[in-house]
ROVO-732191 format. One line per field, with one value per residue (C-alpha): residue number from 0; x negated, y negated, z negated. Coordinates in nm, 2 decimals. Layout:
# ROVO-732191
k (NUM,...)
px (X,...)
py (Y,...)
pz (Z,...)
END
This chain:
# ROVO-732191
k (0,1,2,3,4,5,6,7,8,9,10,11,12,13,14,15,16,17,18,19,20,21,22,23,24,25,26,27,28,29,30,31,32,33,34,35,36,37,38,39,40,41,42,43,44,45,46,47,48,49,50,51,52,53,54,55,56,57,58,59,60,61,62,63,64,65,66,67,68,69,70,71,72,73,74,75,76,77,78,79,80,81,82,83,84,85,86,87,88,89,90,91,92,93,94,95,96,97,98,99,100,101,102,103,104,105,106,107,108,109,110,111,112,113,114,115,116,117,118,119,120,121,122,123,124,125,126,127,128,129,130,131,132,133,134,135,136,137,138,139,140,141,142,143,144,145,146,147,148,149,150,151,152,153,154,155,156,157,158,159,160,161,162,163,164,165,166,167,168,169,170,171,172,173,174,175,176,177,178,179,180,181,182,183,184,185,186,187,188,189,190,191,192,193,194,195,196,197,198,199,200,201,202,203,204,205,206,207,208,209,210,211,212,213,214,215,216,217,218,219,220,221,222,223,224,225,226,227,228,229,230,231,232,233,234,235,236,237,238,239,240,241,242,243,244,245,246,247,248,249,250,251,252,253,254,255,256,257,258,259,260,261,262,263,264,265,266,267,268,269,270,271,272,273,274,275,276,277,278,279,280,281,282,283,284,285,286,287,288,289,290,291,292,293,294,295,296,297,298,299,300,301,302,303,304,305,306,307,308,309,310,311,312,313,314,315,316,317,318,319,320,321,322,323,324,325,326,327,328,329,330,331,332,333,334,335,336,337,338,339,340,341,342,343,344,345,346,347,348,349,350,351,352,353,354,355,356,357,358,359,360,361,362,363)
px (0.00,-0.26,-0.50,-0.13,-0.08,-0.48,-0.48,-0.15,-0.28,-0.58,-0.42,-0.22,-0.56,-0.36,-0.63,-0.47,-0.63,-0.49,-0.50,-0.49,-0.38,-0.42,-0.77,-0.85,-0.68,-0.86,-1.16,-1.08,-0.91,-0.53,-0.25,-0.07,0.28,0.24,0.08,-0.02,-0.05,-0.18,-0.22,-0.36,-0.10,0.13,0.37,0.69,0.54,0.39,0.70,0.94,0.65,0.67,1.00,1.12,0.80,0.87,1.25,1.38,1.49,1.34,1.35,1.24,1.18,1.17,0.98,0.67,0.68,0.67,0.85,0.92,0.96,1.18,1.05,1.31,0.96,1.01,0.72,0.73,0.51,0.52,0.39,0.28,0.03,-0.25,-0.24,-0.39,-0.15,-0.17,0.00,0.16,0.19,0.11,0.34,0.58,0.58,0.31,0.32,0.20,0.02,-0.17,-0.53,-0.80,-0.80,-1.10,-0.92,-0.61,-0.80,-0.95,-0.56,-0.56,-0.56,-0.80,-1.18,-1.02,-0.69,-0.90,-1.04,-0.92,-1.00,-0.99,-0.73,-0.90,-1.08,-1.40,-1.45,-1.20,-1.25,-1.48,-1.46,-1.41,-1.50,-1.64,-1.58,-1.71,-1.41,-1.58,-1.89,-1.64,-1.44,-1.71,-1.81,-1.43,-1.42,-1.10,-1.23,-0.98,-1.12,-1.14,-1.08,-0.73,-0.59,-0.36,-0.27,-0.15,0.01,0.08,0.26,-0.11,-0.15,0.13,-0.04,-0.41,-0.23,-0.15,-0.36,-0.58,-0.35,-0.31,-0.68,-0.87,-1.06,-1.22,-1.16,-1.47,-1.56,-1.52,-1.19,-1.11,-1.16,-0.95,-0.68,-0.72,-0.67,-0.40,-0.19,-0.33,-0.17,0.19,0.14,0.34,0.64,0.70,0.76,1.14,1.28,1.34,0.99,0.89,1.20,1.02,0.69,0.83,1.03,0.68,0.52,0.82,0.73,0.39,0.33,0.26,0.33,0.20,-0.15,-0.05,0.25,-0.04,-0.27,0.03,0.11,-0.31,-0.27,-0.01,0.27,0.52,0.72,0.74,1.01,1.16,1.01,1.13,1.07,0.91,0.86,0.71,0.56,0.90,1.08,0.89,0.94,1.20,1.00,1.26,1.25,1.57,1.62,1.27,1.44,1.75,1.58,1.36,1.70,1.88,1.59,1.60,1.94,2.12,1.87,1.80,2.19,2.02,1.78,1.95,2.15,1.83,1.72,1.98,2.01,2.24,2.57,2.60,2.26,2.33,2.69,2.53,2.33,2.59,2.79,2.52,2.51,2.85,2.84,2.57,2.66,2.98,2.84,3.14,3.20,3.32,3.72,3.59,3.30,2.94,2.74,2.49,2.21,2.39,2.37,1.99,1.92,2.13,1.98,1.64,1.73,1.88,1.71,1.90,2.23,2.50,2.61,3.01,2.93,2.85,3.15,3.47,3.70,3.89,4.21,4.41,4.72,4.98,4.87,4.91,5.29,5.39,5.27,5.55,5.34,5.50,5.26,5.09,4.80,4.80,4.66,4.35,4.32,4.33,4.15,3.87,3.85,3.85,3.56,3.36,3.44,3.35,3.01,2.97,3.02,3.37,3.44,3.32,3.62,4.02,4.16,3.91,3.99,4.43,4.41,4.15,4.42,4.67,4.54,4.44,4.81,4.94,4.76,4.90)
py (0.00,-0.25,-0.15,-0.26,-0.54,-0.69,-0.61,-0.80,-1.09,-1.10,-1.15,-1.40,-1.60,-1.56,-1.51,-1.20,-1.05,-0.76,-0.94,-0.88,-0.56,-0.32,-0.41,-0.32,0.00,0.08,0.06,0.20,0.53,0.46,0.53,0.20,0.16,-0.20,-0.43,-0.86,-1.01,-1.36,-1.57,-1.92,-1.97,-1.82,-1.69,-1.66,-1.52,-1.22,-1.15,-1.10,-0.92,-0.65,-0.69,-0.63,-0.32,-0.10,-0.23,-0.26,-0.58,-0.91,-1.21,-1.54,-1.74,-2.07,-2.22,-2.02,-2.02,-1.65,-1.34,-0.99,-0.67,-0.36,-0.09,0.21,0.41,0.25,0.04,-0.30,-0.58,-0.93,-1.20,-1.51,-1.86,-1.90,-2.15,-2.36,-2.39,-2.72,-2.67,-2.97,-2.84,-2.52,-2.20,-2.38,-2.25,-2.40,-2.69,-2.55,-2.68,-2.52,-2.43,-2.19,-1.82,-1.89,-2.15,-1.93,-1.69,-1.86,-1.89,-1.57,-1.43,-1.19,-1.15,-0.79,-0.90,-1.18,-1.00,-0.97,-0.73,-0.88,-0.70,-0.89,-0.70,-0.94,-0.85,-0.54,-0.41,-0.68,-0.75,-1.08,-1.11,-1.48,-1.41,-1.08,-0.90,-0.56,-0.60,-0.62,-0.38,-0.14,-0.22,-0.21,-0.54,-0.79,-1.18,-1.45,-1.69,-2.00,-2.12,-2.27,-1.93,-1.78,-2.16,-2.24,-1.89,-1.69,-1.42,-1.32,-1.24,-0.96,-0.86,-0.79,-0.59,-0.38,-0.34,-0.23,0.01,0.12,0.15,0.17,-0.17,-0.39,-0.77,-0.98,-1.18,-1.53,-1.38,-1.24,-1.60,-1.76,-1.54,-1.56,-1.94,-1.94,-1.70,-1.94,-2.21,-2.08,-2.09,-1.76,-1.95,-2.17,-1.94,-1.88,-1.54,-1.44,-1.44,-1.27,-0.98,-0.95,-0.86,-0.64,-0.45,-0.44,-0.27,-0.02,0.02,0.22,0.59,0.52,0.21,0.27,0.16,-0.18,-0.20,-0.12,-0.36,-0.63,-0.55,-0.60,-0.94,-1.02,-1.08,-0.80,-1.08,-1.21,-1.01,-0.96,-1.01,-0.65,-0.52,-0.15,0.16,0.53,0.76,0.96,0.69,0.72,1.08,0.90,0.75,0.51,0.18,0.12,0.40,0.36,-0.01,0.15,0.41,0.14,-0.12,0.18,0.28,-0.12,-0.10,-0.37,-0.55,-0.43,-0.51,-0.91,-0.78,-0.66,-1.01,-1.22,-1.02,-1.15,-0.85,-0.77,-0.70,-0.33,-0.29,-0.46,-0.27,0.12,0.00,-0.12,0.21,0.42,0.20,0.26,0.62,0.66,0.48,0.68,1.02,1.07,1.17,0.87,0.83,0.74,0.84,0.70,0.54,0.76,0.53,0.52,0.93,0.92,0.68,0.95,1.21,1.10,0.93,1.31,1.55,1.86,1.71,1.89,1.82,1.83,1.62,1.33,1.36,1.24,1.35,1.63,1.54,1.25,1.02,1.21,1.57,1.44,1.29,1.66,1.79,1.58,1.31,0.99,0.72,0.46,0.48,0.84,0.89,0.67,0.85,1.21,1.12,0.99,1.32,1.47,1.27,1.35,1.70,1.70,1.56,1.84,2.09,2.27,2.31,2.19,2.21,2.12,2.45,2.47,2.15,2.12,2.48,2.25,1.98,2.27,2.42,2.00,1.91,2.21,2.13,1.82)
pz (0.00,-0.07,0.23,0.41,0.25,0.27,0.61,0.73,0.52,0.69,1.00,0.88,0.73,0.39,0.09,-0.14,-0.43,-0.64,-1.06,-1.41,-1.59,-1.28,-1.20,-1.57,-1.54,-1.19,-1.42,-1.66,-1.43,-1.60,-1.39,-1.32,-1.21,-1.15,-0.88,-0.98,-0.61,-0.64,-0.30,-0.29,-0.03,0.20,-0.13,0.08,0.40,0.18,-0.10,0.26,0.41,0.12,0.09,0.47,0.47,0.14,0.06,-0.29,-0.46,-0.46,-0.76,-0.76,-1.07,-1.02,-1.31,-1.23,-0.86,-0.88,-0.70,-0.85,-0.62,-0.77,-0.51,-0.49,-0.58,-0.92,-0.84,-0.93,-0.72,-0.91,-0.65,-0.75,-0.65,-0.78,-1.08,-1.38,-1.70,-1.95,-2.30,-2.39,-2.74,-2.92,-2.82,-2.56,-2.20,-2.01,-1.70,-1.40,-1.10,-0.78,-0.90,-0.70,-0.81,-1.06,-1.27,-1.23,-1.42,-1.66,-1.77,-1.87,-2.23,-2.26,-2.03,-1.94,-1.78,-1.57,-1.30,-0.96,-0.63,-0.28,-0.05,0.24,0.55,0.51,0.11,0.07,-0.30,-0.43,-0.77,-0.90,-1.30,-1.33,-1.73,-1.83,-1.86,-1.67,-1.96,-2.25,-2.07,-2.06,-2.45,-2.56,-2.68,-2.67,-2.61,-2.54,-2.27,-2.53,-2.88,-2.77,-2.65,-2.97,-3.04,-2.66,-2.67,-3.00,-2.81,-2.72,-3.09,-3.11,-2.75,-2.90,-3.11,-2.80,-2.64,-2.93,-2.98,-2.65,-2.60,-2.91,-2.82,-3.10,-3.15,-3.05,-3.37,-3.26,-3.10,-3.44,-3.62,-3.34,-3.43,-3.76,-3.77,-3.53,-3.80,-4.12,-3.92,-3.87,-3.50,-3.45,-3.63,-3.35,-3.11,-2.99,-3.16,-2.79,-2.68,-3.05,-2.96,-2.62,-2.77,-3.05,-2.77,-2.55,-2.86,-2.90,-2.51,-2.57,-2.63,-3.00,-3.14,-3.49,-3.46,-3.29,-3.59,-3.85,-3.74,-3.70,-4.04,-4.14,-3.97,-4.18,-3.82,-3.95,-4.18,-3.86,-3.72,-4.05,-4.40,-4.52,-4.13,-4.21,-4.04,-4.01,-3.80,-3.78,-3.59,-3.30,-3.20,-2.90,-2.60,-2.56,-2.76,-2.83,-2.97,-3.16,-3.24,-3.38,-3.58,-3.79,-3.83,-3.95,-4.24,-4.33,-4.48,-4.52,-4.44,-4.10,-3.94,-4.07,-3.84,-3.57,-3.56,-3.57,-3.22,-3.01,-2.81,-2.50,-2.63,-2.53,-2.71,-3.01,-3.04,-3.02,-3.30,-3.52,-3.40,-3.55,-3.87,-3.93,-3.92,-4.04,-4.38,-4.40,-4.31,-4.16,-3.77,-3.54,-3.41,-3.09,-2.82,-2.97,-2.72,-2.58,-2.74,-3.07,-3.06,-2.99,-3.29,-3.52,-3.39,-3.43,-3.77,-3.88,-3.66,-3.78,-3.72,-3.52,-3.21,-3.35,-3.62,-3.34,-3.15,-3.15,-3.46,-3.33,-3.47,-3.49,-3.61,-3.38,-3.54,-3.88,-3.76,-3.61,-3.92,-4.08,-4.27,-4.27,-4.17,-4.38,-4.61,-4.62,-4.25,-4.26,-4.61,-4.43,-4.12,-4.28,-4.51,-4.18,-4.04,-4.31,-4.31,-4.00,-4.03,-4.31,-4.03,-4.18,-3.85,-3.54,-3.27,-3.24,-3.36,-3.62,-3.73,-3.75,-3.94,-4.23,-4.18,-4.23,-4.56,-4.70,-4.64,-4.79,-5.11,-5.13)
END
């Protein structure tokens, strides 16, 4: 794909250079399921290129100048100019402006993510690293690009954290003061609670999150997402991180629905885990259909749990009326014995269940 792309840019006189986290990968021989494309010019001529060659859907967001290719491969191409960034103040988005592909990496947050690999026929494969970022590659060492970094962009703290995790890398020590300071000075605390959800939810992404939770937690960044905000290694056993998400709200108590509000998650999201609260906390099956991520978080929250005690109740109001109850109190009363019955595993389908509501309403 990128042999494709370089050549068609070359005969279009369009500079194109492969940037950031896949280069580091290439080096490091990860698998990488992403492609940065930078161009100093010719943005729009290369996005419908791509686009009109491999398919998929295209994005534009407009602040950034930037496009973002959804391949039906599941590869995703993010397209973008080359650029400088000024920080009018610390952790608010950047201004941007057309820069050369050397001051666009020096933008960068870490010497590893700011290398970049000419696509073009006249230099095809040559690496560019004006900052180092192949040496502390090679030393597995994690430098920001200058003192300013963790106050222009806190987020970068919560991603050193990652990427430590992710590859057992080391903090360089004037990188480690940097970072330091930038924490001492509350700089995380101005960032919006959607950008800090976006990096908790890019942790909960990895294989293992625990070592970049642990050292979050070193760094003192965990009373950042909540100031009771906890976890263990048992609520990571689901790859996927809402579930993970769920599993750690759920073991905060009380505290963690506070939690879960603060997040501002998509609505569908944010309901499956209050679904799961609520049964959870009764220990008593649902009346209705769980949400198939509010299933995963009990079953990874109770990992011996039965299927029947997860679905629906298996009876309702209209068998307790042709049993010749009169309604009122008395059903929610009964059905909720059910549901917890239920969840106990007494029985685990309908028949099962109307002869226990037999024998309950006959000792009544």
């Amino acid at each position: 794909m990128v042999k494709i792309i370089g050549a068609w840019a070359s005969g279009k006189n369009i500079s194109i250079w492969v940037v950031g986290g896949c280069v580091r990968d290439w080096i490091l021989k990860r698998p990488t399921k992403d492609l940065d494309l930078v161009v100093e010019k010719g943005l729009e001529e290369v996005s419908r290129f791509c686009s009109k060659k491999w398919g998929g859907t295209l994005e534009s967001f407009g602040q950034f100048g930037t496009k973002r290719l959804y391949l039906r491969s599941g590869l995703r191409l993010d397209l973008a100019r080359t650029r400088a960034e000024i920080y009018s103040r610390p952790a608010v988005l950047p201004e941007v402006s057309t820069a050369s592909l050397e001051k666009d990496l020096w933008r960068r947050d870490f010497t590893v993510n700011a290398m970049a690999v000419c696509l073009n026929s006249s230099a095809w494969g040559e690496l560019v690293d004006h900052y180092g970022g192949c040496a502390d590659l090679k030393k597995g060492l994690l430098r920001v690009l200058h003192a300013q970094s963790f106050r222009d962009d806190p987020t970068r703290i919560w991603r050193a954290a990652r990427f430590l995790g992710r590859f057992g890398f080391r903090l360089e020590s004037s990188t480690q003061e940097s970072l330091e300071e930038a924490v001492r000075l509350g700089y995380p605390r101005l960032l919006s609670r959607e950008r800090v959800r976006g990096e908790l939810m890019r942790i909960l992404e990895e294989k293992d999150p625990t070592r970049a939770l642990g050292t979050l937690k070193k760094w003192g960044l965990t009373p950042f997402f909540h100031p009771k905000f906890r976890w263990d290694g048992g609520d990571f056993k689901d790859p996927e991180p809402y579930v993970r998400l769920g599993v750690i709200c759920l073991k905060m108590g009380e505290s963690g629905k506070e939690f879960l509000r603060s997040l501002n998650l998509e609505r569908p999201v944010s309901q499956a885990i209050s679904a799961a609260f609520e049964v959870a906390e009764r220990l008593a099956s649902p009346r209705m259909q769980l949400p198939e991520l509010s299933r995963k978080i009990l079953v990874c929250l109770i990992p011996h749990i039965s299927p029947s005690a997860l679905a629906p109740l298996r009876v309702n109001g209209r068998d307790l009326s042709q049993m010749g109850i009169p309604s009122g109190r008395e059903y929610s009363q009964l059905l909720t014995k059910a549901a917890q019955a239920q969840w106990r595993g007494e029985f685990s389908n309908r028949s099962e269940a109307l002869r226990w509501l037999r024998r309950l309403h006959s000792r009544r």
